[in-house]
C-alpha angles and dihedrals in degrees: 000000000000147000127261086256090058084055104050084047099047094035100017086161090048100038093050091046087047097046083045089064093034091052093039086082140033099211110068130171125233124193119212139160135260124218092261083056096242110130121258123203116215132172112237139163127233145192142188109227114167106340094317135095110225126191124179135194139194123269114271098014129145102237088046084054100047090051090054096055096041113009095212110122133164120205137209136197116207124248150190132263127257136284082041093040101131090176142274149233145231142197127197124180147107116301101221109202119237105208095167095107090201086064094034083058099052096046095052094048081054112047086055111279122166089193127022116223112184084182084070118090116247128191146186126226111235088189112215089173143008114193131191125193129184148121122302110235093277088052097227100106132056114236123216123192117172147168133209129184087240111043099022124217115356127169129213137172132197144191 
C-alpha cells in the first residue's frame, strides 16, 4: 500500500495526470461494499492534503459504515461527456479510519470544512492502484496508464 506522496514520487507523471482529473471536479463517486458483499455507489468529495487523499462521510452514513467493516474502496473522479470526454481517473485502496478527533478536526478544517463535525467519519486513502483513461493523440484508441502497488506503472491501449 502507499500514500499519495509514494505515488507522486514513484509515477510523478501519473500521479500528477490522475490528480489533474480527481481535482477537475468537486463530486466524485466511491464504490464500497456492503455486508452481503454486493457494491454499493455513493457520492463523495475528496481532497489531496500532504501527500495523502482524504475522503470524509457523515455520521451515521452507509458508506462510513461499509469501510469500517471491510476497508476496500474504488474512486472515481467525474467526467465530461463526450464528445468533450478528456479522460478520467480512478483510485482504488483500502480507506484506513482516523478515529484521533484533534486530527479529524484539523483535516476536516482543511480540507474545507465550514463546520467541523468529529462525529463525521474520516479516511485515508492506502492506495493499492491509480488508473487514467483517455484518447491517444488520433483519438481513435483509448489509453490506458496505470500503477499498482505491485507491478508498478503499465501502459495499454485499446480500440
Amino acid at each position: 500500500m502507499a500514500s499519495w506522496g509514494e505515488i507522486e514520487s514513484a509515477a510523478p507523471d501519473l500521479a500528477r495526470l490522475a490528480r489533474n482529473f480527481l481535482d477537475a471536479r468537486v463530486h466524485k463517486t466511491i464504490a464500497t461494499l456492503r455486508a452481503d458483499g454486493s457494491p454499493r455507489i455513493s457520492g463523495i468529495e475528496a481532497k489531496f492534503i500532504d501527500g495523502e487523499l482524504w475522503f470524509g462521510s457523515m455520521p451515521g452514513s452507509r458508506k462510513g459504515a461499509d469501510l469500517a467493516r471491510d476497508p476496500r474502496f474504488a474512486l472515481h473522479g467525474g467526467s465530461v461527456d463526450p464528445p468533450d470526454w478528456e479522460g478520467d481517473a480512478k483510485v482504488s485502496g483500502l480507506a484506513e479510519r482516523i478515529d484521533d478527533r484533534d486530527r479529524k478536526a484539523a483535516m476536516f478544517k482543511a480540507m474545507g470544512a465550514e463546520e467541523v463535525s468529529v462525529d463525521s467519519d474520516l479516511f485515508r486513502a492506502d492506495v493499492r492502484e491509480v488508473v487514467v483513461t483517455n484518447l491517444t493523440k488520433s483519438k481513435d484508441e483509448l489509453a490506458i496508464e496505470f500503477w499498482t502497488d505491485a507491478g508498478g506503472v503499465r501502459s495499454l491501449t485499446r480500440k
